[in-house]
C-alpha positions as CSV (number, residue, x, y, z in Angstrom):
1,X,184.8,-42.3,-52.1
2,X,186.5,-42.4,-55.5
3,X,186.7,-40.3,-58.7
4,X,187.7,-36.5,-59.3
5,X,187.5,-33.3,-57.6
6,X,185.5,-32.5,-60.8
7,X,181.6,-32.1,-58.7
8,X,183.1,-29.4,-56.9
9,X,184.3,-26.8,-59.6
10,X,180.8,-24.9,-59.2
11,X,180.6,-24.6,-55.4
12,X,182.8,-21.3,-55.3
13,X,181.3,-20.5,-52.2
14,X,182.7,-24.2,-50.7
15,X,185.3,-22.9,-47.7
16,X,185.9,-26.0,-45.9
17,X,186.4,-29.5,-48.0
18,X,187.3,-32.4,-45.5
19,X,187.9,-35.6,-48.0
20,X,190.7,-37.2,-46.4
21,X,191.2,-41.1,-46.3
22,X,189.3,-41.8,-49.6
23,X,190.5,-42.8,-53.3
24,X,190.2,-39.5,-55.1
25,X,191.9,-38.8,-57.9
26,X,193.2,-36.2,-60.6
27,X,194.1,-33.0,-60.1
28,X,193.5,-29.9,-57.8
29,X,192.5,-27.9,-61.3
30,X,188.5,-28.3,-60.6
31,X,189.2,-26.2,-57.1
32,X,190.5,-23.4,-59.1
33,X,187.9,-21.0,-58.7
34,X,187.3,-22.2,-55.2
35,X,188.8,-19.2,-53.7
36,X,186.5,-18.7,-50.4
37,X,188.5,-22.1,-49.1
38,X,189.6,-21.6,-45.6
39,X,190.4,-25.5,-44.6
40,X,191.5,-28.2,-47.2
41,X,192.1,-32.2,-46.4
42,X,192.5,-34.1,-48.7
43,X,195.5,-36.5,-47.7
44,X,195.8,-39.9,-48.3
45,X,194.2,-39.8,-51.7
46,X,195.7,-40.6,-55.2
47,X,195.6,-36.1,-56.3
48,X,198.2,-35.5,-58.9
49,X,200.0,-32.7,-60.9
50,X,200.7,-29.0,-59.2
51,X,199.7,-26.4,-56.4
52,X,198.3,-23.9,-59.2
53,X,195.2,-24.6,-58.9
54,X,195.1,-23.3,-55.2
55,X,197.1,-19.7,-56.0
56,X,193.8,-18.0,-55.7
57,X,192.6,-19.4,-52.4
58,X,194.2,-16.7,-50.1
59,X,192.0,-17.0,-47.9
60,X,193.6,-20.9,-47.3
61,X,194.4,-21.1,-43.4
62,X,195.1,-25.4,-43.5
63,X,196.6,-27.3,-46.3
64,X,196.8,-30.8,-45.1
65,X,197.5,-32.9,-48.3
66,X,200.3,-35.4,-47.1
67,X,200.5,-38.7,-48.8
68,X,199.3,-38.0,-52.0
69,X,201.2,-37.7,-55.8
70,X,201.5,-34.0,-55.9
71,X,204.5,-32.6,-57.8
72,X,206.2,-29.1,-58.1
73,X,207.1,-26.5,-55.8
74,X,205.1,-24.0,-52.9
75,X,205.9,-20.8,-55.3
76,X,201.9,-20.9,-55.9
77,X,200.8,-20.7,-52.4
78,X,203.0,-17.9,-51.8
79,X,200.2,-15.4,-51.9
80,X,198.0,-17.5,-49.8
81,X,198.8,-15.2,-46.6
82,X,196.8,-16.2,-44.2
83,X,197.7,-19.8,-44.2
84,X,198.8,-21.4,-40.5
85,X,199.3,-24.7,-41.2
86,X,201.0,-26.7,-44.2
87,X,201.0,-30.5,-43.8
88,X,202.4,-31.7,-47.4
89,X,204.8,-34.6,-46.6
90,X,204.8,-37.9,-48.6
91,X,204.2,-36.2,-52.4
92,X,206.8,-35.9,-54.8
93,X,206.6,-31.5,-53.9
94,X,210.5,-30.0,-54.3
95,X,210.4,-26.6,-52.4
96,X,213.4,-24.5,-52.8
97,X,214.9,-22.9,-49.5
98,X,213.4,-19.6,-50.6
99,X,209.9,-21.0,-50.5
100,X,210.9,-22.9,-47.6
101,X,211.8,-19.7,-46.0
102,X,208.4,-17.8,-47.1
103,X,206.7,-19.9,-44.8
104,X,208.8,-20.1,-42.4
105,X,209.7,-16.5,-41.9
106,X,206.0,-16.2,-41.4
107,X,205.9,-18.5,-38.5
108,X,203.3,-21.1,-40.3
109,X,203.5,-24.8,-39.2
110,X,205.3,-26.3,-42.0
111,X,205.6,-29.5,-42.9
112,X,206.4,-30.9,-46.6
């Protein structure tokens, strides 16, 4: 599969989005108002730019995006509480040891 994100910016409803393995690209800006998300996949694509996008999903329990270009820090998924599992290595992501220790501290399985 290859393109955007850009088909999905009207299925608010949309909580679980498995689109690992494929050639995606852009940015995580059309799953902005995707804030029913519980489960995201989407590693091994080509996704750029920021987390931002994803500040409103707090309902986000998995964030698997390793091996894509993502860049930034964790500061917008602070608010996503009920998140368990972060799976972010292989990006260009800097997290500071505060962020670091957000997660942490909360006992989520972290890995950027």
């Amino acid at each position: 599969m290859t393109g955007g994100l850009e088909p999905l910016q009207s299925c608010t409803a949309l909580r679980e989005l498995y689109l690992s393995y494929n050639q995606l690209t852009g940015t995580l800006e059309p799953l902005r108002g995707c804030t029913a998300l519980q489960e995201l996949e989407l590693a091994h694509n080509q996704i750029q730019g920021g987390l931002e996008p994803l500040r409103g999903c707090t309902a986000l329990r998995e964030l698997y995006m390793a091996h894509n270009q993502l860049t930034g820090g964790l500061e917008p998924l602070q608010d996503c509480t009920a998140l368990q599992y972060i799976c972010l290595p292989d990006n260009q992501l800097t997290a500071t040891a505060d962020e670091k220790a957000h997660f942490e501290k909360q006992g989520q399985l972290f890995r950027i």
